[in-house]
C-alpha positions, 0 to 999 in steps of 0.5 A: 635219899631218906633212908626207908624204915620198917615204920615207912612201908606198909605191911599187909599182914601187921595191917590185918592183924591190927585191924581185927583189934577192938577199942576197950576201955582200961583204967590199968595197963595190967587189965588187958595183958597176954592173948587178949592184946591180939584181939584188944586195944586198949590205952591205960587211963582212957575210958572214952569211947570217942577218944579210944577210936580216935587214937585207933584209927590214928595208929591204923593211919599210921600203918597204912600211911607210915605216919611219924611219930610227931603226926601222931601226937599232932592228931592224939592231941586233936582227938584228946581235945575234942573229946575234953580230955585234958593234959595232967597240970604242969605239962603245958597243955601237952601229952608228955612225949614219952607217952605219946612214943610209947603208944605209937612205938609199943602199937607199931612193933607189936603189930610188925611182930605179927606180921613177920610172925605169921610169914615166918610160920608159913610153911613155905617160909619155916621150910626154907628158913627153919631157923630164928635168929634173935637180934636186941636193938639199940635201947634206953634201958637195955635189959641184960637178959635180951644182950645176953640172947643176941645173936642166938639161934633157935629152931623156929618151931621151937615153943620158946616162941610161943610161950612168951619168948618172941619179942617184943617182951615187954614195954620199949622192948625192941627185939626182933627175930629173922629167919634164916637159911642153913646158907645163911648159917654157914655165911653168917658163921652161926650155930643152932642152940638149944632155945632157954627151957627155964622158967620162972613163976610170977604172979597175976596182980589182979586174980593171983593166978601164977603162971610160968615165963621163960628165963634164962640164967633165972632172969625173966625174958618176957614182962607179965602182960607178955607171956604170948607171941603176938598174933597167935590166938586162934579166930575161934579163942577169940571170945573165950579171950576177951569175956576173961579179959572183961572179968578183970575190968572194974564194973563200969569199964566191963559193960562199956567193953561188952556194949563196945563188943556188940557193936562191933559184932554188929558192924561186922555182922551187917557192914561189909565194906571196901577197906582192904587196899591189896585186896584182890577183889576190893572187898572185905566183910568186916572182921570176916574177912580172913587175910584182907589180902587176897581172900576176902569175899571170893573166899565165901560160899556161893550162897554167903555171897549172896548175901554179902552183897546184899548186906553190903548194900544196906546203909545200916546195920538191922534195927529190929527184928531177929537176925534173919527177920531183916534179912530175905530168908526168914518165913513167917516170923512170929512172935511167941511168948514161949520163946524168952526174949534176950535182955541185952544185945549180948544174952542170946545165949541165955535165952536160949539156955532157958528154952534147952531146960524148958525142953526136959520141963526144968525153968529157969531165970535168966540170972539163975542161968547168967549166976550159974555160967558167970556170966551173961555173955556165953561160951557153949561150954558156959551154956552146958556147964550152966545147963547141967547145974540147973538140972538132973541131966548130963549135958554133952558138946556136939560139933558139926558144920551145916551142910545137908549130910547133918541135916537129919541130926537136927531131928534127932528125938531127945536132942536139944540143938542149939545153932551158934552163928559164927562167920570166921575171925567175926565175934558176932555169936548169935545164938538160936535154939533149933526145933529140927527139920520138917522135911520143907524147911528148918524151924527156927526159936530167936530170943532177938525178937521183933523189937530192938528193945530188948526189955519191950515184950519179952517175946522172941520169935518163931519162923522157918528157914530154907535149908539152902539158906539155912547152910549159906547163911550160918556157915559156921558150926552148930553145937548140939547140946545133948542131954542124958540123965546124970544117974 
């Protein structure tokens, strides 16, 4: 009988934690390092957006079916020639193989530690198992540093983890962590120790910003690209993550990555799909989907199922229209020259930054607004930090989720509310600017407009919406922006 490999065996929790990954383009491998590799994909040198999903959805393959390594290069190479994506001179019309083993070796283990990460953190599991045992592997090029660390054992709480200490640590690293019992400290003869508190400062090639890494007897444990446990960004730093990422990519790559990012906001937001094989209801919701185990649709509110279903049963995503104009909810939807229509799929924001400063009488462009947050792809505290530049008044963050208790906060005189859709692990962020509360029904500002066209009219829209629909449908958070005089 073959002997069973970690590779071979699917892995529910390293599944889900590649598969909420987004294709991005790179030319360098220093772009998209840290955090960013939870929520990215990305190839050095591989710009090709056909080509990118395929290798994608080869490693996916790969998880889910424990395909090899020769399986692998075998559908790279079908995929890189498809897509005219030739092999450098010299290499025989083939990948080099320790390319080809990196990609799939580097892809596989870091989406295996976060698994494991994730069960080990559980809190059943810490209880249990509290503690972490470090174990180096057998590699071409060992790094002194990591021998020195095996066998060692630290509290599994300890934030040497998190701060870059969990492996693997850099390129070929394959390191890997076990949690322990105390009976498994006393049958094993080991100790707890004090994790490494050294550090090391290096610098960012690209910005210069320095950052500290964990050491140990002034050697570096952790590559720069690294200094991050794998799979331990938070669903709600995931756009924050990604628009810093996108500043350190040359120009033609960041708006092929902010095109790649709508869309899949977009099939996120208007594809649910059935691709959750230990599901247990067989559903997913996109990237909405929070474990894609066990989760899933049943995880929803009642109303949001609702639509769920209805969205899944659609066979494309919205063309036109305003988010809620193509879904059954909005009423009377019309356009408005009033309300700025959005330039890109990507500017609700902006838009609907304008509309805030014309509230207090202040205008605005929409590059003055895009200059000031520096970006056009926004954060809400990008949107006050542009709102406050842009006027005399002190703008403040108000968080608080929609449900009838809040309703009357919606109408508070001198507030301007802005609504942040935001299904949970979804980066679809659309962005409305809400009028308040009519005692029937919630009045709606939408900078999408009727056409798909952005550029078309330069008209969005206005229309109600049920606040039963209203709480069912944007089950994320609003952020009041409040504005008071700065003197």
């Amino acid at each position: 009988m073959p002997e069973a490999t970690w590779v071979n065996l699917p892995f529910a929790e390293a599944i889900a934690f590649f598969k909420q990954k987004l294709p991005l383009p790179t030319s360098s491998y220093t772009e998209i390092i840290d955090e960013a590799q939870d929520w990215a994909f990305t190839v050095a040198g591989i710009a090709k957006a056909d080509l990118l999903n395929d290798v994608y959805g080869a490693i996916v393959k790969a998880l889910e079916d424990g395909t090899t390594l020769e399986e692998f290069t075998q559908d790279f190479d079908i995929a890189a020639a498809k897509a005219g994506w030739q092999p450098p001179p010299g290499s025989e019309g083939k990948w080099g193989g320790w390319r080809m083993e990196l990609i799939y070796m580097q892809n596989l283990r870091g989406a295996y530690a976060a698994g494991r990460f994730k069960q080990m953190r559980d809190p059943e599991v810490a209880t249990a198992r509290p503690y972490w045992l470090w174990r180096h592997r057998d590699s071409r090029v060992p790094r002194a540093v990591h021998l020195a660390l095996d066998g060692k054992v630290f509290r599994g709480d300890s934030v040497f983890w998190d701060a870059g200490g969990y492996p693997p640590c850099g390129y070929g690293c394959k390191c890997g962590v076990f949690a322990l019992s105390q009976r498994d400290l006393e049958r094993r003869g080991r100790k707890v120790e004090d994790a490494p508190t050294e550090t090391l400062t290096i610098e960012d090639k690209l910005t210069g910003e320095r950052q500290q890494i964990p050491a140990l007897n002034g050697q570096p444990i952790v590559d720069p690209g690294f200094v991050h446990a794998a799979g331990t960004s938070k669903p709600e730093q995931r756009q924050s993550v990604l628009n810093r990422s996108l500043a350190r990519l040359p120009e033609p790559l960041r708006r092929q990555a902010r095109e790649a990012i709508q869309q899949r906001s977009t099939a996120d937001f208007a594809a649910p799909q059935k691709r959750a094989p230990n599901c247990k209801k067989g559903w997913s919701c996109g990237s909405s989907c929070i474990s894609r185990t066990r989760k899933c649709r049943s995880s929803l509110p009642g109303q949001a199922r609702t639509y769920a279903d209805w969205l899944a049963s659609q066979s494309a995503p919205p063309t036109g229209g305003s988010i809620f104009g193509k879904l059954p909810i909005a009423i009377n939807e019309v356009e408005d020259a009033t309300v700025p229509q959005q330039r890109s799929d990507i500017s609700c924001g902006v838009a609907c930054g304008q509309m805030l400063l014309r509230g207090i009488g202040v205008e605005a462009s929409h590059d003055d607004i895009a200059a000031a947050a520096g970006s056009e792809f926004l954060t809400p505290g990008e949107v006050k930090l542009a709102l406050s530049k842009l006027s005399s008044e002190s703008w403040q963050e108000n968080w608080e989720f929609p449900n009838s208790k809040n309703l009357l906060k919606l109408t508070t005189p001198g507030n301007a509310v802005a609504i942040q859709f935001e299904r949970p692990q979804s980066s679809l962020r659309h962005w409305v600017v809400v009028d308040g509360y009519d005692g029937k029904n919630i009045r709606i500002r939408d900078p999408w407009g009727l056409s798909s066209d952005h550029r078309s009219t330069g008209k969005g829209t206005r229309y109600s919406v049920a606040p039963q629909d209203f709480f069912a449908y944007w089950n994320g958070r609003f952020v009041r922006l409040d504005h008071g005089s700065s003197s």
